[in-house]
N, C-alpha and C positions, 0 to 999 in steps of 0.2 A: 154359726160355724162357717156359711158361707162368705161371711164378710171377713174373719181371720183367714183363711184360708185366702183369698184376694190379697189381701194387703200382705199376706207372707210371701206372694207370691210377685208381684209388684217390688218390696224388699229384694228379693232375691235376684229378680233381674237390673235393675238398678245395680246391687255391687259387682254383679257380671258385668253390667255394661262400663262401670266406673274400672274394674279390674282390665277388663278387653283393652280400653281408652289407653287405658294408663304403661300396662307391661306388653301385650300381645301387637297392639296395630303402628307402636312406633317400628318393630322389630320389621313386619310385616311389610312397612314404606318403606325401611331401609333397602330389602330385597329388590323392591319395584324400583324403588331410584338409582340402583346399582346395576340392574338390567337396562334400563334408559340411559345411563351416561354408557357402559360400554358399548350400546346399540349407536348411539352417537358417535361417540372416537370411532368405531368402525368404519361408519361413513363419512367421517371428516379426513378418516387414514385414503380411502378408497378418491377420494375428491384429491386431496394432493398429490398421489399415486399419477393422477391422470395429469394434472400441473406439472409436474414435472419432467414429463416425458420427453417431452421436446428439448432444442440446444438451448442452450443459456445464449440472449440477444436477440433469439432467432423469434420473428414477431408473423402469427399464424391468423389470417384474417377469415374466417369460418363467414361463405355466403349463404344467406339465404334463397331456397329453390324460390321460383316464381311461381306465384301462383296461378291456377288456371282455372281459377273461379271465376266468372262473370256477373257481372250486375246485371239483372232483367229491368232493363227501363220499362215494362209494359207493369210494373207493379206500380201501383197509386197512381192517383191523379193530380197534378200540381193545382191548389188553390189558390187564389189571387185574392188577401185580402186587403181590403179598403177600411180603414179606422173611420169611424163616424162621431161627430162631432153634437153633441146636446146645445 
C-alpha cells in the first residue's frame, strides 16, 4: 500500500509540475519581464531627461576633484633582484 501510495504521489506531482511549467510560470515571467522593461525605460527616461538639459552646441567639460590621498612610501621595501644563470 505504501509503495501505491508513493508512486500516486510522485504521479501527481509530476503533472503539477508539467501543468505549473507549461500554463502558470510562462504567465508569471511575463509579469517579471514587464516590471523590468518599465523599471528600465524609467531610468533610460531619467538619463535623457538629464542629456538634455543643457543648450543644443553648448559643450560641458565636468572636472574631476583632486584627489588628496597620498602614497605612504614607508610601505614595502624595494627588492633588487639578480637573475642567476645555471
Amino acid at each position: 500500500m505504501g509503495l501505491l501510495r508513493t508512486i500516486a504521489i510522485l504521479v501527481i506531482i509530476y503533472y503539477a509540475f508539467k501543468f505549473f511549467s507549461r500554463y502558470i510560470a510562462p504567465i508569471f515571467l511575463k509579469k517579471v519581464i514587464s516590471k523590468a522593461e518599465k523599471k528600465f525605460r524609467e531610468q533610460q527616461n531619467m538619463h535623457n531627461e538629464n542629456e538634455t538639459t543643457g543648450n543644443v552646441g553648448e559643450t560641458v567639460i565636468a572636472k574631476k576633484a583632486p584627489s588628496t590621498k597620498e602614497s605612504n612610501k614607508s610601505v614595502g621595501d624595494y627588492v633588487d633582484y639578480e637573475e642567476i644563470n645555471d
